[in-house]
matplotlib code that plots the C-alpha trace (Angstrom):
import matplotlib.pyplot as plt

x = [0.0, 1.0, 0.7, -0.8, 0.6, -1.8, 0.1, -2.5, -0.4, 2.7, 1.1, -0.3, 3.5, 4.7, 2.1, 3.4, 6.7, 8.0, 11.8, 11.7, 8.4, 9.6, 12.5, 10.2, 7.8, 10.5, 12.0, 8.8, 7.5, 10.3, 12.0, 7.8, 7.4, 11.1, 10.4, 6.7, 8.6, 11.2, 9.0, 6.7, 9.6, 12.2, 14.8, 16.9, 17.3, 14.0, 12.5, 14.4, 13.3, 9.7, 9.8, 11.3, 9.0, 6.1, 7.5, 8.0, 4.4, 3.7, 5.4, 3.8, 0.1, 0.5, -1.3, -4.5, -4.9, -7.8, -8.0, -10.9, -11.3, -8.6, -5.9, -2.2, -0.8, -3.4, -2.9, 0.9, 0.6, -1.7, 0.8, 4.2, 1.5, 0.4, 4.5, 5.1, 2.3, 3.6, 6.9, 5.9, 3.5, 6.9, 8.5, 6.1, 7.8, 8.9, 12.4, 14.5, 17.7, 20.0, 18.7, 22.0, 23.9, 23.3, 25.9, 25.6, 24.6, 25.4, 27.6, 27.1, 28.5, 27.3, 23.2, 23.4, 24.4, 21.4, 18.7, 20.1, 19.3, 16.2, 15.0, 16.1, 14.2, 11.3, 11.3, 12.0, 8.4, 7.1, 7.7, 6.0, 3.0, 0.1, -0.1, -3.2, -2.1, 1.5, -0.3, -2.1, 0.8, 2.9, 0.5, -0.8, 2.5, 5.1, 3.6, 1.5, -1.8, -5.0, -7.1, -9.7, -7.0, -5.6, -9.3, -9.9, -6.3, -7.3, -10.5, -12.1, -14.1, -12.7, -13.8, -12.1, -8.5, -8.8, -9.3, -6.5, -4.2, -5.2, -4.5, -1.1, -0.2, -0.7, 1.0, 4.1, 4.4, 4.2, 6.9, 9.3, 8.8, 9.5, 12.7, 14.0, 17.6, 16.6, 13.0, 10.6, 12.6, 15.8]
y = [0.0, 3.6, 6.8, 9.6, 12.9, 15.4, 17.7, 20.3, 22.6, 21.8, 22.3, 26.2, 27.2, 26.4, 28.5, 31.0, 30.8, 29.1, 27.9, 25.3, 24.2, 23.7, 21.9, 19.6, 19.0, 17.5, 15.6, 13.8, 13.4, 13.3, 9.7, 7.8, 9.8, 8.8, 5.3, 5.6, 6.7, 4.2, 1.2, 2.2, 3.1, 1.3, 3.7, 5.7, 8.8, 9.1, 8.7, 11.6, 14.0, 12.8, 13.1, 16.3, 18.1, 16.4, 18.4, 21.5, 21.2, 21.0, 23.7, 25.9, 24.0, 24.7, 28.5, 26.9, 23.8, 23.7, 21.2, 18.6, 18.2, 15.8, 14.6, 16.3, 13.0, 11.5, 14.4, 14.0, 10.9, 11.5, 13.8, 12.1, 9.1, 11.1, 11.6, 8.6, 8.2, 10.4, 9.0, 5.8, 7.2, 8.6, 5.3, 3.3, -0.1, -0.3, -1.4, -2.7, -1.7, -2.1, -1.3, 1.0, -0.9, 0.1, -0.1, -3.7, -2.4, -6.5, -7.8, -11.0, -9.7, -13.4, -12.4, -8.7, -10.0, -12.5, -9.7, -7.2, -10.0, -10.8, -6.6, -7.0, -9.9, -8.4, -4.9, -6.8, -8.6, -5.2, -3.5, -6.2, -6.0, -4.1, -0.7, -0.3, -3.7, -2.4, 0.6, -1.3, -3.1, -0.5, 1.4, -1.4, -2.9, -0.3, 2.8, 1.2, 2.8, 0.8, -0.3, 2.1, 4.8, 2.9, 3.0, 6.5, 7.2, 5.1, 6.0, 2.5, 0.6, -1.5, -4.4, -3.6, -2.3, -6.0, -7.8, -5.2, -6.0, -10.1, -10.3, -8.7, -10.7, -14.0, -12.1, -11.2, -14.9, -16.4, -13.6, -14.4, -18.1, -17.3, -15.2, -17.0, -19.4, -22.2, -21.4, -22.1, -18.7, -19.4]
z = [0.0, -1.1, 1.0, -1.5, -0.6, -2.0, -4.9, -4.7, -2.3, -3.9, -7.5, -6.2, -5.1, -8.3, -10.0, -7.7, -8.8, -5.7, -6.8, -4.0, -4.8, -8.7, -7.3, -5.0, -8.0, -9.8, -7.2, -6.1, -10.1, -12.1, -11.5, -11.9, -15.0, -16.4, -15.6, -16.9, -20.0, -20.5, -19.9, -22.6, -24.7, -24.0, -24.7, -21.6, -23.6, -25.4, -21.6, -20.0, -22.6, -22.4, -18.3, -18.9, -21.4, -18.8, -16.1, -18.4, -19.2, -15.2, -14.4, -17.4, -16.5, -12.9, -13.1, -15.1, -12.2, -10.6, -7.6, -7.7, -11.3, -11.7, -9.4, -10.6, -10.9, -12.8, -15.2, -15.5, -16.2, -18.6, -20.5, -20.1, -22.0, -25.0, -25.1, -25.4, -27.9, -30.1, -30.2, -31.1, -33.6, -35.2, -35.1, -37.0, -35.8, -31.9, -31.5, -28.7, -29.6, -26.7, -23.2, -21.3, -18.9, -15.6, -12.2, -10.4, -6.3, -5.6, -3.8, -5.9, -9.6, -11.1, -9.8, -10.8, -14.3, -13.8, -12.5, -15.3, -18.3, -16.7, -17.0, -20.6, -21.0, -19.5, -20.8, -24.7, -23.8, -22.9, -25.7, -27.7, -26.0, -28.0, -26.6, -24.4, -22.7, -22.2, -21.1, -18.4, -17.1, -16.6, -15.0, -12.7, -11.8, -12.6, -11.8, -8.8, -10.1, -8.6, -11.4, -10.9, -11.3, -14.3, -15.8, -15.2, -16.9, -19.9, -20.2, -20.1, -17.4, -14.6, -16.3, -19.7, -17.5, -15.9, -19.3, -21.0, -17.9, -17.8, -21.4, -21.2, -18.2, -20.5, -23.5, -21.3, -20.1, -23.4, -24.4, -21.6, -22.1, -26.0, -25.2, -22.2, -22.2, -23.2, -23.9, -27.7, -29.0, -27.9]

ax = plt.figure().add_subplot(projection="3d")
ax.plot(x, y, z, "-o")
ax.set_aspect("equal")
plt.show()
């Protein structure tokens, strides 16, 4: 279970022109909406830029927000979404390409090198996933949305987030089962 810490406050300051609440903002928003980014695009670069302008358009939104229409959060993630939409609109094919390497915190080099091939793995699955379903997942499991948050995001029912996320679930396995050492792909 999550604590939500309202952004309404926070949100007013910045309209304000608060530098530490800009700088709060950021901290508290920026690293969810990065990793929203990357795991829709799969691409370390492309996600920094799309967290960024999300922020940019935060922090240029933040004079319009009105409290109790929609939570902040819900709207950012909204935004850093389309994003990412339009990106892979400009693609026209999603690749993997090669995911950046990233520092082993282990003590155990041999399972760090296990855990990092098992995120490729994972995040190569992802990205094969039809949208809306990747979309879910992320959401759900990544992002930590309930599904009734996830719904509202999406603009579909419960029912039709559960079926989105339930397909994806059994897409992803076959994926990873597909991709795995050893597996049917391999």
């Amino acid at each position: 279970m999550r604590s939500e810490v309202p952004d309404g406050d926070l949100v007013r300051r910045v309209a304000d022109g608060d530098p530490a609440a800009i700088q709060a903002l950021v901290a508290r928003k920026l690293p969810r909406m990065t990793a929203l980014a990357w795991r829709m695009l799969g691409d370390a670069g492309e996600a920094e830029d799309v967290a960024q302008e999300a922020m940019l358009r935060a922090w240029r939104q933040a004079p319009r927000w009105r409290p109790g229409q929609a939570r902040f959060d819900t709207w950012l993630h909204r935004v850093a979404l389309n994003l990412c939409y339009d990106r892979l609109r400009r693609r026209r094919e999603v690749t993997v390409g090669h995911l950046p390497e990233r520092a082993d915190e282990s003590a155990d080099p041999a399972r760090g090198l296990e855990a990092a091939d098992v995120g490729r793995r994972v995040q190569a699955a992802l990205v094969r996933l039809p949208d809306r379903q990747r979309e879910a997942i992320i959401l759900c499991h990544y992002q930590e949305l309930s599904n009734i948050e996830a719904a509202a995001l999406m603009s579909v029912s419960v029912e039709a987030m559960e079926s989105l996320l339930s397909r994806g679930r059994r897409a992803l396995r076959a994926a990873l089962l597909e991709i795995a050492p050893g597996g049917a792909g391999a």
